[in-house]
C-alpha positions in Angstrom: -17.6 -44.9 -4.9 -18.3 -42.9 -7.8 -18.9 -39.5 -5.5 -15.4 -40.3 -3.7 -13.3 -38.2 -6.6 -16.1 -35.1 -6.3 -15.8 -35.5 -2.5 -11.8 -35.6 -2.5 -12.0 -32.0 -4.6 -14.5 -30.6 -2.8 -12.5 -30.9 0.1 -9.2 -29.6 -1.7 -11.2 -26.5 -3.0 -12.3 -26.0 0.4 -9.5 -26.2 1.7 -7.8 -23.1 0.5 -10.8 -21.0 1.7 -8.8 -20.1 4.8 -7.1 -17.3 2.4 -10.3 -15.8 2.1 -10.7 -14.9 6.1 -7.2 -12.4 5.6 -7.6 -9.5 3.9 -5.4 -8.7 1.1 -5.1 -6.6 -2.0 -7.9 -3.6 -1.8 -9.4 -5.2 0.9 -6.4 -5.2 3.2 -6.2 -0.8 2.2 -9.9 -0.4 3.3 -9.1 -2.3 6.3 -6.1 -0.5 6.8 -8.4 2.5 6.3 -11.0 1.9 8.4 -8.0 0.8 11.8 -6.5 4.0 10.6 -9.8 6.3 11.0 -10.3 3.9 14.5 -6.9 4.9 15.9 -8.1 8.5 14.5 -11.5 8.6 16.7 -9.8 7.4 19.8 -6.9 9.8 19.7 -9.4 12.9 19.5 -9.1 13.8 15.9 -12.1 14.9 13.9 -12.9 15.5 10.2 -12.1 18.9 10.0 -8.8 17.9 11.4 -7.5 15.5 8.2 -6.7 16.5 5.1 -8.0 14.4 2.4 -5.8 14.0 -1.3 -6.8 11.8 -4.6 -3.0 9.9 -4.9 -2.7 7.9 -8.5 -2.2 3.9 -7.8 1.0 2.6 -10.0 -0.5 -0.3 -11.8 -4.3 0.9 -11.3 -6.5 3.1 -13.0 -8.6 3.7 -9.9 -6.9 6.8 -7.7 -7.1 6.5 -4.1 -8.4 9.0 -1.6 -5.6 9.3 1.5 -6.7 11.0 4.6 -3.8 12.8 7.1 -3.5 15.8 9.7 -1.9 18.5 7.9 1.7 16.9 10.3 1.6 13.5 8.6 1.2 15.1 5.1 4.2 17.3 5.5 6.5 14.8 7.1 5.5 12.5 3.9 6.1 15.5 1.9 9.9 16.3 3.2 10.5 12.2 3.3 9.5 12.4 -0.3 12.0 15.6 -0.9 14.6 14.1 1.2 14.5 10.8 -1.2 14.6 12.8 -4.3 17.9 14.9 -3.4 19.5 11.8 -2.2 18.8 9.5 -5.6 19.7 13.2 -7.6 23.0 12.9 -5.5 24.0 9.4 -5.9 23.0 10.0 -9.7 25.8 12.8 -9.7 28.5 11.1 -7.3 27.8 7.4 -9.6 28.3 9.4 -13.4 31.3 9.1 -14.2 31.4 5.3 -12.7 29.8 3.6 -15.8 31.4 0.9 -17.5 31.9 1.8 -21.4 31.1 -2.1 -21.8 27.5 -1.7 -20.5 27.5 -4.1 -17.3 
């Protein structure tokens, strides 16, 4: 009887173990990483074909190294520029909209 409360939380501990067999955090980028490089390999793209950058991680002080085709990085590139013009023109269209009261 007195083992039945150490049993009880053993088996409540053990329980949430199932979240360990999903990858998450920077275990679910190197998996990403290593399908990425997979899907890579099959499709017929080597080394010399990717383009590797060092990208800074909000919230980390570890960079992370991102490998693309030279394609990929330039269609990231004008989604990026696109994005920029259109906050930059909201910004300009939404100026003269603010309330003098704050909210």
């Amino acid at each position: 009887m007195r083992y039945l409360p150490l049993a009880m939380g053993s088996l409540v501990l053990l329980g949430g173990c199932s979240n360990f067999m999903t990858p998450g955090g920077a275990a679910a980028a190197r998996w990403a990483a290593l399908e990425q490089s997979r899907a890579a390999k099959v499709a017929g793209l080597t080394d010399a074909d990717r383009i590797c950058k060092v990208m800074p991680v909000t919230g980390s002080n570890m960079p992370k190294k991102v490998c693309s085709t030279q394609a990929e990085w330039e269609t990231v590139e004008k989604q990026q520029r696109e994005a920029a013009e259109q906050f930059n023109a909201d910004l300009r269209n939404n100026a003269g909209n603010i309330s003098p009261g704050g909210s």
